[in-house]
C-alpha positions as CSV (number, residue, x, y, z in Angstrom):
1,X,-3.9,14.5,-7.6
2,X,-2.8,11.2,-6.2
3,X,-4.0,12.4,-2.8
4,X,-7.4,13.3,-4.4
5,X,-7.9,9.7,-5.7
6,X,-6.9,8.1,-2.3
7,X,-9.8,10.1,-0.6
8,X,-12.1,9.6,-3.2
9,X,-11.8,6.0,-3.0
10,X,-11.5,5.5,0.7
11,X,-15.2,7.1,0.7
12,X,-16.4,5.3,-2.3
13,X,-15.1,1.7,-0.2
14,X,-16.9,3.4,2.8
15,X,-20.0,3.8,1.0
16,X,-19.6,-0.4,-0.8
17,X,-18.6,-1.6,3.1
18,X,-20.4,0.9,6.1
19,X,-20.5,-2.4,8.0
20,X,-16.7,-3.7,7.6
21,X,-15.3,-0.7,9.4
22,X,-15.6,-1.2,13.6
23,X,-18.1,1.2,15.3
24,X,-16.2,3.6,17.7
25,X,-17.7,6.4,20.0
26,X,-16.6,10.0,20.1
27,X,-13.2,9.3,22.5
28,X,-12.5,6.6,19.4
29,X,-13.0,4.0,21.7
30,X,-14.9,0.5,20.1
31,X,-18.3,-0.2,21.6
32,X,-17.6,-3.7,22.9
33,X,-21.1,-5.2,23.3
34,X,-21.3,-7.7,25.8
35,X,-23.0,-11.2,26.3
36,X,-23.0,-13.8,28.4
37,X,-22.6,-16.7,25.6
38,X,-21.7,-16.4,21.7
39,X,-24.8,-18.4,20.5
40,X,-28.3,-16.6,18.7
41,X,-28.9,-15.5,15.7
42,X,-27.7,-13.5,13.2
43,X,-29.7,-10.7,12.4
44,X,-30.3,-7.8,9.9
45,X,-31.9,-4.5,11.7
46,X,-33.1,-3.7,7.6
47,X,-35.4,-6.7,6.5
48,X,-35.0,-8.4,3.4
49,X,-38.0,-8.9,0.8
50,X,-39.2,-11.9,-0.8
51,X,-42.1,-12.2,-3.1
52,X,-43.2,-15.8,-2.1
53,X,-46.6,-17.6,-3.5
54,X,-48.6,-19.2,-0.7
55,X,-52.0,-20.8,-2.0
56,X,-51.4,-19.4,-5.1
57,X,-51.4,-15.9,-4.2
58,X,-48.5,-13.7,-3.9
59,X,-46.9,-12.3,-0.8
60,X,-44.1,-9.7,0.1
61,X,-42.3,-11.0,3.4
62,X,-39.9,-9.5,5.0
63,X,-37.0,-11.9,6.6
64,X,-34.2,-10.3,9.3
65,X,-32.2,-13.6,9.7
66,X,-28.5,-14.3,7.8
67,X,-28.9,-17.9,7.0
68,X,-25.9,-19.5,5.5
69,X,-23.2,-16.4,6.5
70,X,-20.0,-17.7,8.1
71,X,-18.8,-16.3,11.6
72,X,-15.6,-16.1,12.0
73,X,-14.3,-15.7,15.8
74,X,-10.6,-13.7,16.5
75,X,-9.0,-12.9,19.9
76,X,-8.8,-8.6,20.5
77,X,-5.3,-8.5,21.8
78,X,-5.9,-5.0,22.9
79,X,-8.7,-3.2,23.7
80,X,-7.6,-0.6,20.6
81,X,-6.7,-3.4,18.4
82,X,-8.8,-3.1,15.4
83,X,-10.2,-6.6,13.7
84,X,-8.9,-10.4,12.3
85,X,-5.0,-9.5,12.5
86,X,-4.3,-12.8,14.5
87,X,-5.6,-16.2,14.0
88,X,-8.8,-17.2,14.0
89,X,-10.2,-19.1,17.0
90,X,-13.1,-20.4,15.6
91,X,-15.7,-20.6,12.4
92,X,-19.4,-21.1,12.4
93,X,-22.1,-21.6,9.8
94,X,-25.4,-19.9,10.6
95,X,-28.1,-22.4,10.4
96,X,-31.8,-21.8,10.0
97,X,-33.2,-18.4,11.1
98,X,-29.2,-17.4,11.4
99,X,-29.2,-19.5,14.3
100,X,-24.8,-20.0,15.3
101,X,-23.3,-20.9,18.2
102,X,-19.5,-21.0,19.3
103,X,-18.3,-23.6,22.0
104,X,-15.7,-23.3,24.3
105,X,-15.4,-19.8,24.4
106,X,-13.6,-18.2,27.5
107,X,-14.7,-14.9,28.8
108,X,-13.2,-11.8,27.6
109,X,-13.1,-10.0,24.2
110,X,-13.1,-11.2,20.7
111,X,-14.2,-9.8,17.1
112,X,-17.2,-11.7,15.5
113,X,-16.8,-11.3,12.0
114,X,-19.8,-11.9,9.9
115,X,-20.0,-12.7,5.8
116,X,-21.7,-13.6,3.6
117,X,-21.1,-13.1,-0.7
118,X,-19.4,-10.2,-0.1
119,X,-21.0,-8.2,2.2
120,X,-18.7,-8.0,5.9
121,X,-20.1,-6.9,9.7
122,X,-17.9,-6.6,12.3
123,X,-18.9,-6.9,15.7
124,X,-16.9,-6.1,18.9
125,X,-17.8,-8.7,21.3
126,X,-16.8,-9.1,25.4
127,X,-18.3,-12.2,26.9
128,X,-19.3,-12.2,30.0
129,X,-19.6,-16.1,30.9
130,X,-17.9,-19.8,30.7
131,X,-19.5,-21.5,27.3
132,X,-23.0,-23.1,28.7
133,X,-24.7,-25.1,26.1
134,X,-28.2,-25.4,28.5
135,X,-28.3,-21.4,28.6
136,X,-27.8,-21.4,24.6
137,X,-30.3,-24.0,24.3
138,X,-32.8,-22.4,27.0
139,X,-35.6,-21.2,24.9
140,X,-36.7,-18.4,27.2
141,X,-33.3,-16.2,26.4
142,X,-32.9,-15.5,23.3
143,X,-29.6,-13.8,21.8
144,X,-30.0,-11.6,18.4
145,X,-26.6,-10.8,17.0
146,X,-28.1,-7.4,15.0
147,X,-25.0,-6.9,12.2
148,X,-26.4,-3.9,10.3
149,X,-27.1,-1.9,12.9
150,X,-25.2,1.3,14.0
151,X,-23.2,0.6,15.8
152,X,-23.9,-3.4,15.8
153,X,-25.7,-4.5,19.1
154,X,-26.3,-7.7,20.8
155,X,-30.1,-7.8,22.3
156,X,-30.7,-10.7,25.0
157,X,-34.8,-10.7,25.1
158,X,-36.4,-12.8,28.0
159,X,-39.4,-14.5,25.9
């Protein structure tokens, strides 16, 4: 009975949180997704809606970026080491168009995690390069941090 109620609620949390659980393959390895610098934007892959009023007449828009979510950086200790048991390194407000950035940030691997109310993502993140603040400032590389995703991807686009 007790066992019963465990499961049931470990899917019904499952179903409230897809996002807060790290993405692994089929070996159970995480996906680490890699990037050169931890700067972009925060993204959703399933747009939100807004009914706005331009000129008077109503429009459905839909908006991708996470404005106002707080990043939170941690270290991965351990490639298999799952999310946010040590300290965090650092936190970050996303601005306008859930644009972030992190500075300082040595290469290797980290977990970004992303909320805002109370929804979570969790993001797996190996970096690649020594912070740069020109190449998170170049506007011809753009970096979109896609949290809904499955599993959650980092895109680099050349514009």
């Amino acid at each position: 009975m007790v066992f019963n109620r465990l499961v049931m609620f470990a899917v019904f949390v499952g179903t409230l949180f897809p996002q807060a659980a790290p993405h692994s393959n089929a070996d159970g390895q995480t996906q680490w997704q890699a990037t050169d610098q931890l700067c972009g934007q925060l993204e959703l892959a399933a747009p939100k809606r807004k009914q706005i009023v331009v000129n008077g007449k109503s429009e459905l828009r839909l908006y991708t970026a996470l404005e106002s979510a707080t990043a939170t950086l941690y270290p991965a200790r351990s490639p298999r080491e799952e999310c946010c048991d040590a300290k965090p390194i650092a936190t970050a407000e996303s601005r306008r168009y859930g644009a972030f950035e992190f500075e300082g940030v040595k290469p290797g691997t980290y977990w970004l995690r992303v909320q805002k109310n109370e929804v979570l993502h969790l993001i797996p993140v190996r970096v690649t390069h020594e912070f740069d603040k020109k190449a998170c400032q170049d506007p011809s590389v753009g970096r979109s941090f896609v949290l809904d995703s499955s599993p959650p991807r980092i895109e680099t686009r050349i514009r």
